[in-house]
Every structure is written in structure tokens, then in C-alpha cells.
N, CA, C and O atoms as a Maestro MAE file, in Angstrom:
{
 s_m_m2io_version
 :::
 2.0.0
}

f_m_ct {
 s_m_title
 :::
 protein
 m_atom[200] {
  # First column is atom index #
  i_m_mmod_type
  r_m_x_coord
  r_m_y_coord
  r_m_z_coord
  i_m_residue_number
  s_m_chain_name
  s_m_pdb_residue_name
  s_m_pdb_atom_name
  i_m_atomic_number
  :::
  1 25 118.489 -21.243 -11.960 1 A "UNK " " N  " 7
  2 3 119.538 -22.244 -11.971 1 A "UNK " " CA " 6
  3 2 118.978 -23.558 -11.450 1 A "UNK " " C  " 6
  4 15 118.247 -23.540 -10.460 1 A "UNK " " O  " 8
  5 25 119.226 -24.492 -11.954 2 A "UNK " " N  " 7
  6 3 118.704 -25.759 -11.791 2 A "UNK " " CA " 6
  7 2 119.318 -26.472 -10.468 2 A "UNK " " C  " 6
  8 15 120.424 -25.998 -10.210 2 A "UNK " " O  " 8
  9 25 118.925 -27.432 -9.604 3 A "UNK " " N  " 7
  10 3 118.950 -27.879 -8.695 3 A "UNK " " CA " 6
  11 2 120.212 -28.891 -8.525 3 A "UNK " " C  " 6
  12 15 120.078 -29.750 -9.396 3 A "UNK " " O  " 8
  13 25 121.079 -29.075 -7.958 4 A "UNK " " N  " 7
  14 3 121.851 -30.325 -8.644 4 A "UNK " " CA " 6
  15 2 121.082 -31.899 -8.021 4 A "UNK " " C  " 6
  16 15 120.620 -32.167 -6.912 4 A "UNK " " O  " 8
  17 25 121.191 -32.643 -9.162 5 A "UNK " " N  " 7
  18 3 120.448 -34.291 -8.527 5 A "UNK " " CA " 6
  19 2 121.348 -34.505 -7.759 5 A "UNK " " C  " 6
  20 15 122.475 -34.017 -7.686 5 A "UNK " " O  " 8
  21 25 120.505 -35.749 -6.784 6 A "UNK " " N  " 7
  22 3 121.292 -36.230 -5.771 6 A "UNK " " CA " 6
  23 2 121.308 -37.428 -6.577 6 A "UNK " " C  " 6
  24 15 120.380 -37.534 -7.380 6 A "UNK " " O  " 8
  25 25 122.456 -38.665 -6.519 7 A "UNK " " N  " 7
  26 3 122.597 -39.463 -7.055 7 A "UNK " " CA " 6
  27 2 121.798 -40.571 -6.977 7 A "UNK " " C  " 6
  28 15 122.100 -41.624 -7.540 7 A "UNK " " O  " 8
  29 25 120.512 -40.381 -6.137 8 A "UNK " " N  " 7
  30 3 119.604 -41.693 -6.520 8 A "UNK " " CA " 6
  31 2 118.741 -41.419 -7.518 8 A "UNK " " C  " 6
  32 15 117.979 -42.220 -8.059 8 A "UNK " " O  " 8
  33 25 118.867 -40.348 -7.736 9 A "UNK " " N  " 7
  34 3 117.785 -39.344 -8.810 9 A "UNK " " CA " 6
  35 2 118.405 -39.291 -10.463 9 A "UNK " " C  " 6
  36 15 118.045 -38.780 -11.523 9 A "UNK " " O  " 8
  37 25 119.990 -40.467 -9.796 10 A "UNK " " N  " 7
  38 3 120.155 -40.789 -11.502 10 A "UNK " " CA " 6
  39 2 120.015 -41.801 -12.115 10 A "UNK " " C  " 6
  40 15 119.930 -42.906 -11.580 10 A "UNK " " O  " 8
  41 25 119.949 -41.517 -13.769 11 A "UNK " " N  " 7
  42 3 119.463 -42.522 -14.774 11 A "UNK " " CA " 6
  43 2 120.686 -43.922 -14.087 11 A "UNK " " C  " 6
  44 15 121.728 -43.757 -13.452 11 A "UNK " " O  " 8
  45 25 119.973 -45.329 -14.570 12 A "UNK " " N  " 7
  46 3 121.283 -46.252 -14.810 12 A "UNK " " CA " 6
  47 2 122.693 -45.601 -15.399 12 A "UNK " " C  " 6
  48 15 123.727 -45.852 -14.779 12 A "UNK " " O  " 8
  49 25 122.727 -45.089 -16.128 13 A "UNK " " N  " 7
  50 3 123.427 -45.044 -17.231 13 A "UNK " " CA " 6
  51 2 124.450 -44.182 -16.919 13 A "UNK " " C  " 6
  52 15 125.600 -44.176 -17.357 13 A "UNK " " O  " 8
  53 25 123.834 -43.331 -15.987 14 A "UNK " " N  " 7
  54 3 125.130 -42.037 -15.369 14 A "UNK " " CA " 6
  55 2 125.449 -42.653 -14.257 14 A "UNK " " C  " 6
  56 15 126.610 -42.602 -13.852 14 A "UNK " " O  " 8
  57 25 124.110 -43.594 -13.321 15 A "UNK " " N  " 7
  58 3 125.427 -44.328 -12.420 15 A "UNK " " CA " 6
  59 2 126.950 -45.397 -12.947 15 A "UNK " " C  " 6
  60 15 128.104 -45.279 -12.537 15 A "UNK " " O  " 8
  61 25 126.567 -46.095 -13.656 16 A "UNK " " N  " 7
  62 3 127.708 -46.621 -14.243 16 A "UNK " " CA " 6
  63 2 128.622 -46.273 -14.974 16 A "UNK " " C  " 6
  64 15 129.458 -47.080 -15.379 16 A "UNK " " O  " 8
  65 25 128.642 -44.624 -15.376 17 A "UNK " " N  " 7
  66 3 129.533 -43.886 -15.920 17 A "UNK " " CA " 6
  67 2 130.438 -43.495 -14.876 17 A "UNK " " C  " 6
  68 15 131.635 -43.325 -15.109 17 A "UNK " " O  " 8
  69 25 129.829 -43.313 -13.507 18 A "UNK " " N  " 7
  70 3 130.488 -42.304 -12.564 18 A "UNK " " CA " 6
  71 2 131.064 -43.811 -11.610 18 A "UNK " " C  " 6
  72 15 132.096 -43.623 -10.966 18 A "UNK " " O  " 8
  73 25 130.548 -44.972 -11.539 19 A "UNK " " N  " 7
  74 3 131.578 -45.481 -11.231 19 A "UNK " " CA " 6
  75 2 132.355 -46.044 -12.371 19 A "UNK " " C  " 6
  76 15 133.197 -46.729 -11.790 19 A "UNK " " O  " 8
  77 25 132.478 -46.111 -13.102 20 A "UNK " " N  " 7
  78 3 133.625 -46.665 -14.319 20 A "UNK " " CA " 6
  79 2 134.567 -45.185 -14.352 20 A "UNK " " C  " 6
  80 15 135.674 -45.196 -14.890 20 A "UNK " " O  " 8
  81 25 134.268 -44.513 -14.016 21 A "UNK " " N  " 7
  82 3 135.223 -42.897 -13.668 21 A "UNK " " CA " 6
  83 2 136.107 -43.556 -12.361 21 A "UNK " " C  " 6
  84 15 137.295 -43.877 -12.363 21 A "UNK " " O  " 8
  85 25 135.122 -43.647 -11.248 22 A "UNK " " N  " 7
  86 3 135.816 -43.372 -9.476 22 A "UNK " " CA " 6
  87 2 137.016 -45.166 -9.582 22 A "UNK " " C  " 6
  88 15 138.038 -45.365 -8.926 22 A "UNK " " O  " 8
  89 25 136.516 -45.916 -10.378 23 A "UNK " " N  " 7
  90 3 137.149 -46.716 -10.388 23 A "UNK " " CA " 6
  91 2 138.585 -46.646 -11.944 23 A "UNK " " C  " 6
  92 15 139.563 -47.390 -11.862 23 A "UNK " " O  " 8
  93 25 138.518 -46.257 -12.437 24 A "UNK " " N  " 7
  94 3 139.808 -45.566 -13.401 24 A "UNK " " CA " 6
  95 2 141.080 -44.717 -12.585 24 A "UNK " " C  " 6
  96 15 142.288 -44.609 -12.798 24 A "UNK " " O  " 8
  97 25 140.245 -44.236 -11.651 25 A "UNK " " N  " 7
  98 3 141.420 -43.315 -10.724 25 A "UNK " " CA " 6
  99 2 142.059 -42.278 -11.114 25 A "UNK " " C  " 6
  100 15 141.858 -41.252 -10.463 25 A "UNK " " O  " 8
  101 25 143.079 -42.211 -12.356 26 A "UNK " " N  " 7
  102 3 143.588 -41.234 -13.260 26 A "UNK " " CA " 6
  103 2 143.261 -41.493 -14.504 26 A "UNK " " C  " 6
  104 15 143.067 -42.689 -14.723 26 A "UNK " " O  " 8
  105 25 143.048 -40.285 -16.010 27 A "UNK " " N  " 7
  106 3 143.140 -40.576 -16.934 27 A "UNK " " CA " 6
  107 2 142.096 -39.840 -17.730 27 A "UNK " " C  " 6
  108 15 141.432 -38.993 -17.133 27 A "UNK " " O  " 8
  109 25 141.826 -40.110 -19.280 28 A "UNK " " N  " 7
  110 3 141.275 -39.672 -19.847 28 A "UNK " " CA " 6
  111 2 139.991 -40.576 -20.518 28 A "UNK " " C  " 6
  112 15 140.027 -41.723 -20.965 28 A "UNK " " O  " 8
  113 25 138.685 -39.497 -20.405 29 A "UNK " " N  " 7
  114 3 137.491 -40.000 -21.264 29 A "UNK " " CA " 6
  115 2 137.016 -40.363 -22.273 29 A "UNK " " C  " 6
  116 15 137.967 -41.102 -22.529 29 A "UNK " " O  " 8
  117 25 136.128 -40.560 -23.408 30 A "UNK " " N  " 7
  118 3 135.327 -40.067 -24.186 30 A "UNK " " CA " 6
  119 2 134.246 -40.656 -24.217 30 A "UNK " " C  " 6
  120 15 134.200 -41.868 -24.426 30 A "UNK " " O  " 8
  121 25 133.269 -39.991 -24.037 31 A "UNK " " N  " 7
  122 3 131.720 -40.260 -23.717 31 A "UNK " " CA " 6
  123 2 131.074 -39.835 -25.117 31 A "UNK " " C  " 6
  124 15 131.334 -38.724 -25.580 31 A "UNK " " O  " 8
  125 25 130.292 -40.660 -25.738 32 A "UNK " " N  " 7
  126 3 129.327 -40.503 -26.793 32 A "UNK " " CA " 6
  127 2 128.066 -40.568 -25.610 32 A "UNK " " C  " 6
  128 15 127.893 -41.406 -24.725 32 A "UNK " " O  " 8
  129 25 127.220 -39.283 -25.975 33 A "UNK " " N  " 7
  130 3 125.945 -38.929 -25.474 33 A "UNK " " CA " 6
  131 2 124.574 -38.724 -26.177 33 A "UNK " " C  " 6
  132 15 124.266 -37.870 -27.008 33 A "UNK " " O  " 8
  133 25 124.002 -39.489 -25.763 34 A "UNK " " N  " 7
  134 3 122.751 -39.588 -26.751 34 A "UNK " " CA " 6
  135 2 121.121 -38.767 -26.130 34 A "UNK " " C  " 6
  136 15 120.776 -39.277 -25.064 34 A "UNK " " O  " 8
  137 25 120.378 -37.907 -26.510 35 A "UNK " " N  " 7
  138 3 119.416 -37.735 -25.235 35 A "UNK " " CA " 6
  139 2 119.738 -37.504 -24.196 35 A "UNK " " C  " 6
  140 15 119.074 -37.878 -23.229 35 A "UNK " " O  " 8
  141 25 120.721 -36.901 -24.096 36 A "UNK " " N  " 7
  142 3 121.194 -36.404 -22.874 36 A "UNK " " CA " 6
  143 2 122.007 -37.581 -21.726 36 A "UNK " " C  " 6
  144 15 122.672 -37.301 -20.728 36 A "UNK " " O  " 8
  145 25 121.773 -38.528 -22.117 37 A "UNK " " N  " 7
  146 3 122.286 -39.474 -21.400 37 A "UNK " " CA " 6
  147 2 123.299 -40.039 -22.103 37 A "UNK " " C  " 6
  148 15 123.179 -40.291 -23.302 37 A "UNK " " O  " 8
  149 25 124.768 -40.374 -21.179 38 A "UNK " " N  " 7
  150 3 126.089 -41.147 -21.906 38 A "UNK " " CA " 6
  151 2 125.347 -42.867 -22.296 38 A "UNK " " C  " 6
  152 15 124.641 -43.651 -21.662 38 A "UNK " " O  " 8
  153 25 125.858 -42.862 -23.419 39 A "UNK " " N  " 7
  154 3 125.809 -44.656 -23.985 39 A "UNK " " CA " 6
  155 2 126.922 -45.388 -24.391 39 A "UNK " " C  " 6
  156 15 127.016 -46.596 -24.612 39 A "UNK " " O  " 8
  157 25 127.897 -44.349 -24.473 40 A "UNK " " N  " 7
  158 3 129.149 -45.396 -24.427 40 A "UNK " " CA " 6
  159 2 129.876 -44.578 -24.039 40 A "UNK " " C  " 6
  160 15 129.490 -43.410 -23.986 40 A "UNK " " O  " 8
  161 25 131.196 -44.949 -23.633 41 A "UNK " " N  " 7
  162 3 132.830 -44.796 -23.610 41 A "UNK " " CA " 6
  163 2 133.431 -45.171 -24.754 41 A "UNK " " C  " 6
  164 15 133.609 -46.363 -25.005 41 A "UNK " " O  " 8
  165 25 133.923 -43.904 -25.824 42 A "UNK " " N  " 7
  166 3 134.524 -44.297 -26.682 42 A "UNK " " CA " 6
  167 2 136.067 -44.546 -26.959 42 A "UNK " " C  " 6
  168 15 136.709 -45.315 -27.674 42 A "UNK " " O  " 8
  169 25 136.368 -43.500 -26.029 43 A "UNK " " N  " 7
  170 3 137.855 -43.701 -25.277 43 A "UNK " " CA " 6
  171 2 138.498 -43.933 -24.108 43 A "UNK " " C  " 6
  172 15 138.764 -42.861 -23.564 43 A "UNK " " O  " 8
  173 25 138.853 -44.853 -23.503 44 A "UNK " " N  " 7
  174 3 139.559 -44.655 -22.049 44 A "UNK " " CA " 6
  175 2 140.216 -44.904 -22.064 44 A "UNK " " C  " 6
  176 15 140.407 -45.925 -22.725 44 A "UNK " " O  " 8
  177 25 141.510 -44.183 -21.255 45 A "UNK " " N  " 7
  178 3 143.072 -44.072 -21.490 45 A "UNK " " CA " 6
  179 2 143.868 -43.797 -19.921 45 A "UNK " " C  " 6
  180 15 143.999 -42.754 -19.281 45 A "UNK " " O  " 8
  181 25 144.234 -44.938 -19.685 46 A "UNK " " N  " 7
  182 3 144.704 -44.639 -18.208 46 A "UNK " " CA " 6
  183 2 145.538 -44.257 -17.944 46 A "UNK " " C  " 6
  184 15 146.264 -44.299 -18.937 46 A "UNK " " O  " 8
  185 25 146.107 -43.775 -17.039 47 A "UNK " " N  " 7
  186 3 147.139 -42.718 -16.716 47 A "UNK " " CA " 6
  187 2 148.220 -43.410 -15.116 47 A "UNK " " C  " 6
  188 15 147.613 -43.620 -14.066 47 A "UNK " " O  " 8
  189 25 148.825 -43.512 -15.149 48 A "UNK " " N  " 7
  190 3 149.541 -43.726 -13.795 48 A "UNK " " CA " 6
  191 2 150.048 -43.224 -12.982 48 A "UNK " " C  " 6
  192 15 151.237 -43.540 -12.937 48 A "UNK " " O  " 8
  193 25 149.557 -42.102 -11.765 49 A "UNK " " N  " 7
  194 3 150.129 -41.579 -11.234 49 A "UNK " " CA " 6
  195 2 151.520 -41.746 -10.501 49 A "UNK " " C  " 6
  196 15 151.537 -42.525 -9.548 49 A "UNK " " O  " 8
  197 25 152.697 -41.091 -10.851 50 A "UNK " " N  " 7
  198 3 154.121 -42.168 -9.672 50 A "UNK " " CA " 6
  199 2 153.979 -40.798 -8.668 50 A "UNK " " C  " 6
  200 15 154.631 -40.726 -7.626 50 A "UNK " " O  " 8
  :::
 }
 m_bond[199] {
  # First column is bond index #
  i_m_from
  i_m_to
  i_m_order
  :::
  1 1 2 1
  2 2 3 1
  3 3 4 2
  4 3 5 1
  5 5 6 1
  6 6 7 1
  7 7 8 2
  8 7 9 1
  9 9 10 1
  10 10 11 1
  11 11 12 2
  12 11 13 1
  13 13 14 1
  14 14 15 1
  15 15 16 2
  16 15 17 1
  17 17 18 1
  18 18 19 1
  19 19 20 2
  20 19 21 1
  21 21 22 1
  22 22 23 1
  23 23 24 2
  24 23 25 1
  25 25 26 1
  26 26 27 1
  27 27 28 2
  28 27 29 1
  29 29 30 1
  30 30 31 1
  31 31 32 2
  32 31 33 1
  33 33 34 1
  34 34 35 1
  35 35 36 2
  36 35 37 1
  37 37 38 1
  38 38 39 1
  39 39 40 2
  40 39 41 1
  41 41 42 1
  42 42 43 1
  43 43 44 2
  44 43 45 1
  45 45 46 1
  46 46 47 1
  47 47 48 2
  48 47 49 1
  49 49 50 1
  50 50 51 1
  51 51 52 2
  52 51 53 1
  53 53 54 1
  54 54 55 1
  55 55 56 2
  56 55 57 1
  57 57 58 1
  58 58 59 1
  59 59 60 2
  60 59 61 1
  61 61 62 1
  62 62 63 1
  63 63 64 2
  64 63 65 1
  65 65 66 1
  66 66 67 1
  67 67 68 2
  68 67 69 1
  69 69 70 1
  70 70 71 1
  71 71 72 2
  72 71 73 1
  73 73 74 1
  74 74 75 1
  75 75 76 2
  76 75 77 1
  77 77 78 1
  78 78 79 1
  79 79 80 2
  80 79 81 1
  81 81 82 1
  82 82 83 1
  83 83 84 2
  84 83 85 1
  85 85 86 1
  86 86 87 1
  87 87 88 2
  88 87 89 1
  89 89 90 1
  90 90 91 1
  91 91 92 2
  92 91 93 1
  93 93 94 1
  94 94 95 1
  95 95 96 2
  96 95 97 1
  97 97 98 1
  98 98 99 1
  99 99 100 2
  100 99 101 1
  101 101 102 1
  102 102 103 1
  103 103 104 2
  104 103 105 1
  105 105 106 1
  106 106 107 1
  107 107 108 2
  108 107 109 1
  109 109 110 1
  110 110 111 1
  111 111 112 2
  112 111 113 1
  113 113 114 1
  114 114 115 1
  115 115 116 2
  116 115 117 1
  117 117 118 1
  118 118 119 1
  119 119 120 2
  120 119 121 1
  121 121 122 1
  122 122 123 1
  123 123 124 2
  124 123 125 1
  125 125 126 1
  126 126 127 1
  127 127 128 2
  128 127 129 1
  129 129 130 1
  130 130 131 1
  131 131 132 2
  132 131 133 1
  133 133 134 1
  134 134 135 1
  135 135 136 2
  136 135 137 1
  137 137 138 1
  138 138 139 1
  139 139 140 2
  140 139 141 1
  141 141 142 1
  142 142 143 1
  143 143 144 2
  144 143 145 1
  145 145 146 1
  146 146 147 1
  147 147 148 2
  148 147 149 1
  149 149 150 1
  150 150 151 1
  151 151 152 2
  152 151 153 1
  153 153 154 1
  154 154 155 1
  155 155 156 2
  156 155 157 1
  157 157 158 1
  158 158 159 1
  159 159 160 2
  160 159 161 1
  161 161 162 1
  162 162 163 1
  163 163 164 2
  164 163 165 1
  165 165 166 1
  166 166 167 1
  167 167 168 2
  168 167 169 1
  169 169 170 1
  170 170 171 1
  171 171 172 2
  172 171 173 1
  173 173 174 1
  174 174 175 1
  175 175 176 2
  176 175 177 1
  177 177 178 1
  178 178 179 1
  179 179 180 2
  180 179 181 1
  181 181 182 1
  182 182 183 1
  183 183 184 2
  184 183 185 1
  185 185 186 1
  186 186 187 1
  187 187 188 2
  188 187 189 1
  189 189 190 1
  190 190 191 1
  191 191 192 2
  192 191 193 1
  193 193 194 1
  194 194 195 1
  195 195 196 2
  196 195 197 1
  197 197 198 1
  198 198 199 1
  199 199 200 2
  :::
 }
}
């Protein structure tokens, strides 16, 4: 079983996925992935928690 990375050990590309996530707050994705790495957001759909 593989090790999990610690987050300095990630690409650009997954850091700015995971904050464009922590900053959305609620809601839904869609990630186009290329090489293993995300290159876009094809959907984001926010959600409002009451």
C-alpha cells in the first residue's frame, strides 16, 4: 500500500485544486484529469448550507 503524500510533496496543480475545494465550502465537482494530474474544473456547483 502506498504511502500517503504530505502536501508539500504535491504537484502545483493538486495544490490549487485542494484549495479551490477548502475555499467552495459546500458543493459539487468535476475534475478533467490528465496524467494523473487534475487540469481543469469542468463543473462547479455551489451549494448553500442554511
Amino acid at each position: 500500500m502506498e504511502e500517503p503524500r504530505i502536501y508539500n510533496a504535491f504537484h502545483e496543480k493538486e495544490r490549487k485544486l485542494i484549495e479551490y475545494i477548502r475555499q467552495l465550502g459546500y458543493g459539487e465537482v468535476t475534475i478533467k484529469v490528465q496524467d494523473g494530474l487534475p487540469v481543469m474544473i469542468e463543473k462547479a456547483k455551489e451549494k448553500v448550507k442554511l
